[in-house]
N, C-alpha and C positions, 0 to 999 in steps of 0.2 A: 739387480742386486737388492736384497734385503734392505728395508728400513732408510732407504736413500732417495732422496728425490733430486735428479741429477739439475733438473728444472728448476729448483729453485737453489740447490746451489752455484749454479751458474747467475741467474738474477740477482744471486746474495752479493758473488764476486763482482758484477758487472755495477753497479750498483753503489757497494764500496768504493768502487776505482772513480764514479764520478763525483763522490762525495756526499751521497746522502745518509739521510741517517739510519741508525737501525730500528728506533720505532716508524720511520715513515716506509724501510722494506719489511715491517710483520703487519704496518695495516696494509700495506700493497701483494702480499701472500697469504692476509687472513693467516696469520701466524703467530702462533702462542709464543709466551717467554721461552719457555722451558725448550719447545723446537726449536726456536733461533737460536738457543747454548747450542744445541743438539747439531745444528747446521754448522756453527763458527769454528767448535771442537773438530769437527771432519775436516774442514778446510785448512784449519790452520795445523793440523797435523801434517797435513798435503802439501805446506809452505804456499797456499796460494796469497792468505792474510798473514797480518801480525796484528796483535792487540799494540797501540801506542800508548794508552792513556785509560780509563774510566769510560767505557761506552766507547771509546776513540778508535776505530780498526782502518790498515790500508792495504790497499791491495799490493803483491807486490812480484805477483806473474798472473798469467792466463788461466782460464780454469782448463782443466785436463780432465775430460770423466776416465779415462782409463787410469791415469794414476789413482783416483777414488777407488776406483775397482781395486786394484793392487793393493792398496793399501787396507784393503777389506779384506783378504786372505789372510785365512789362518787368525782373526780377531771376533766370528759367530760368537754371540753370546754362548756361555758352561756356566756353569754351575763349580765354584770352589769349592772343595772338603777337604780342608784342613785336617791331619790324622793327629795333631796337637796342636796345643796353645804356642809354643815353640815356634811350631811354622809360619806362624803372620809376625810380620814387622811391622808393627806401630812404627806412626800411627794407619791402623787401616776401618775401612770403613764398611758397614753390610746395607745395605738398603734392600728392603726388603717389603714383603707385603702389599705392592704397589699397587691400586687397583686402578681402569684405566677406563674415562670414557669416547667413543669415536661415537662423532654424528653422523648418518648416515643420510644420504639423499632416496627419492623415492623410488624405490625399486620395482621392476614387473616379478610378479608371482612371487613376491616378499611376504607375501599372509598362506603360502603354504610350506613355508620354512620348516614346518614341523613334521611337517609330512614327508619334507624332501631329503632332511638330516636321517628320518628315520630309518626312510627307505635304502639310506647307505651305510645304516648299523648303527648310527649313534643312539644313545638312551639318552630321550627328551622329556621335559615335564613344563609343563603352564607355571610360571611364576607371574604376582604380580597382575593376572587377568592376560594382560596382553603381550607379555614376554614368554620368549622359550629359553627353557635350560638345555643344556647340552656340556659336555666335558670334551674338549680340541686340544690336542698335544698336551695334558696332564691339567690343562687350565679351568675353572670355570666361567664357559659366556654363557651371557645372557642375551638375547637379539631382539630387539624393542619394534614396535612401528618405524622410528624414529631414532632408534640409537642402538649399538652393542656396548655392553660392559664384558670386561676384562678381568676379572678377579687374580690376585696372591701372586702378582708375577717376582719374583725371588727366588736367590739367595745371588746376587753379587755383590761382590766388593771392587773396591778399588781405594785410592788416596783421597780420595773426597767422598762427600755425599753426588755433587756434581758427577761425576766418572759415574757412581752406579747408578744414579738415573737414566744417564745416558744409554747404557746397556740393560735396563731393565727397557727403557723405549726401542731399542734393538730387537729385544724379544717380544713387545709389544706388537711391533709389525712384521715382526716372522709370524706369529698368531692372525693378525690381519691378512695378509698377502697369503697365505694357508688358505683363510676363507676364502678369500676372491677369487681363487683359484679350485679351490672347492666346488662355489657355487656359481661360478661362470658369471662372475658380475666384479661392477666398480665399487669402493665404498669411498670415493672421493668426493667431496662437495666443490664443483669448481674443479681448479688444476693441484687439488691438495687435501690430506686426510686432517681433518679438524680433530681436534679430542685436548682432552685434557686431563691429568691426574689427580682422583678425588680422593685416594687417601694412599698412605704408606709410612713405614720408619725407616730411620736413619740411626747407626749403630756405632760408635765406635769399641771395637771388639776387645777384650783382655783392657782395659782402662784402666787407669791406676785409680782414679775416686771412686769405680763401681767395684775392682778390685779390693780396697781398704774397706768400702762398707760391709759389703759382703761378708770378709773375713771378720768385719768385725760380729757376725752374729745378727745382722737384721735382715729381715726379707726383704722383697718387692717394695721399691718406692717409685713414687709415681708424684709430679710435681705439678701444679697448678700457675697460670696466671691471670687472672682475671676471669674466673672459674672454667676455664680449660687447659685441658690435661695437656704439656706440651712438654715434659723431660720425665724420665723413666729409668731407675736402674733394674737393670733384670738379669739374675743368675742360671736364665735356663741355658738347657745343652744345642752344640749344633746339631746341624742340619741331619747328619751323620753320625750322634751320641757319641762323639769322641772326647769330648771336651765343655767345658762350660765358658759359655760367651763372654759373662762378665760384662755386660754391653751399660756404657750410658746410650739411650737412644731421645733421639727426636722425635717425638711422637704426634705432633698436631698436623692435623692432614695439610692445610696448606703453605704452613712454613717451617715443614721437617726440611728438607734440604737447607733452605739460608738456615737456619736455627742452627743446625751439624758445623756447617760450611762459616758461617761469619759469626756465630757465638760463641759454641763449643769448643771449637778448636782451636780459635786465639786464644782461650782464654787458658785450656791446659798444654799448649806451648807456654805462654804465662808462666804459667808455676811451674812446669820444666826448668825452666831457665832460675830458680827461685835455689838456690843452693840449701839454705838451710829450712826451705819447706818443709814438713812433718806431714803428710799426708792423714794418717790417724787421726792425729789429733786434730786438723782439719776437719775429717768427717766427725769425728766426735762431739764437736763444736757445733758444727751445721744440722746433728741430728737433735741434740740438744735444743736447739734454735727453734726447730721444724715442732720440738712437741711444744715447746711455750707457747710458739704461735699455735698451735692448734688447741691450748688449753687455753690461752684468752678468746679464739673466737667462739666455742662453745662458751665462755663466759659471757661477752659480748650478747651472744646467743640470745641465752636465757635470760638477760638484761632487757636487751630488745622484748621477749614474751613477759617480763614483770609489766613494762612499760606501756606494751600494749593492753594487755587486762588493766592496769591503773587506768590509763584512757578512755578505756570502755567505762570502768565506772562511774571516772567522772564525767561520760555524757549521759550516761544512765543519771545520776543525780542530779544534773541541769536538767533533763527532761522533767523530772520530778516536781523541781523548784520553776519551772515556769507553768508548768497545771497549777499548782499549787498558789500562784500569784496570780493566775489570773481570775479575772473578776467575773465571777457565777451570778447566773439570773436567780430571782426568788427564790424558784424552784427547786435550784439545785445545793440551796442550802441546807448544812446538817446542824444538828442540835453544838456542837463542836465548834460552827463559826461562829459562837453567837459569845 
């Protein structure tokens, strides 16, 4: 089955039931965060876990792979198209863009990859000196000495940013187990495919604060914290031009999912729950806000460049006034010292 490693969710389950913990089974699977969501979500859909607590999970039957199996039919990663804004029920969520890297162990006749894609029709190019491009099921990879990248894997949604991670790493190794299958080889490190995700967004779709700005007349906003981009409103259309997304998204490649998942969305549940909130005038207020701030730090700005030219002068002037004081032999006295 696609995207499942029955191996380790068997070791996930056996594992929980003795009591260990979940950072001591991702360093015993060489197992990233985001796979261990990826793992607990299967299982506990399965009824094999329950979550008790914060980190806290117990087992609370046998692991079954045939139930896994079953419970995989008819849930392959698609593709939504929504044919209006109508159709989604907020709150729903797009993750999208995902880009994906798996490390690879060393392979035989891995350095004629290019020759071997080609020879089965794919259209290949040198990226990079030592990478090959290639286009796999509508994707672009790129296949390293050392590593494949994954490019733009999207468009799902689901109720969280979690959920469409989850199913972007679904098609993640449908794209994977493609190749391996392709090319008659493993790309496992050990009993497990290593990788991890280096960039992607997080959407919540038709939003009511990207919908108010929006209407109100302003473009593209894109929000900083500590000079990186990580919230974004954006009015473009979907995937399908039927509609406009309206999206707030999460935008920083490594904490777009928590940023969606434990920021965003408590925060406009929040104001849901606010009876006499005013949206509008909310955004009104916060755009407001956003141009002060950007008129004092260009103020700040140019404060800083007065201050730095002042500076230079007055070492320019010390320089001056210590030639000037110091004390000249005979010779290099002028009619002016005297």
């Amino acid at each position: 089955m696609r995207g499942i490693n029955h191996n380790c969710n068997l070791c996930i389950v056996e594992d929980i039931g003795r009591g260990i913990s979940l950072n001591a089974i991702r360093k015993k699977l060489d197992c990233s965060k985001r796979m261990m969501s990826y793992y607990l979500s299967t299982l506990k859909r399965c009824g094999f876990v329950v979550k008790r607590g914060y980190g806290v999970w117990e087992k609370v039957k046998d692991y079954d792979e045939k139930k896994v199996q079953l419970s995989e039919v008819g849930r392959s990663p698609s593709f939504i198209k929504p044919h209006k804004e109508g159709a989604i029920k907020n709150p729903v969520i797009r993750t999208h863009g995902l880009c994906f890297k798996l490390w690879i162990p060393r392979l035989k006749r891995w350095a004629d990859r290019q020759g071997f894609l080609s020879s089965r029709g794919f259209d290949t190019a040198v990226v990079n000196k030592s990478g090959v491009r290639a286009m796999y099921k509508g994707y672009i990879v790129h296949l390293f000495p050392n590593s494949i990248l994954v490019y733009g894997v999207s468009d799902f949604y689901g109720r969280s940013a979690g959920v469409g991670v989850g199913k972007c790493v679904k098609e993640f190794f449908r794209i994977i187990h493609g190749l391996e299958r392709l090319m008659g080889t493993s790309f496992r490190r050990g009993k497990v495919h290593k990788f991890k995700v280096f960039r992607g967004h997080s959407g919540n779709v038709s939003n009511e604060l990207a919908k108010a700005y929006l209407d109100s007349g302003h473009g593209k906003y894109v929000g900083f914290d500590r000079g990186s981009a990580w919230l974004q409103i954006d009015g473009s259309l979907s995937k399908d031009g039927s509609f406009e997304l309206k999206e707030l998204e999460t935008i920083e490649p490594e904490s777009f999912e928590r940023d969606m998942d434990q920021v965003i969305m408590p925060f406009m549940n929040f104001l849901r729950n606010e009876k006499d909130f005013d949206f509008k005038q909310f955004v009104k207020s916060t755009y407001l806000m956003a141009q002060n701030q950007i008129a004092q730090m260009e103020n700040i700005k140019k404060h800083y460049e007065v201050l730095d030219q002042i500076g230079k002068q007055v070492g320019r002037v010390a320089e001056e006034l210590k030639l000037r004081d110091k004390p000249k032999k005979f010779g290099q006295l002028k009619i002016q010292d005297f």
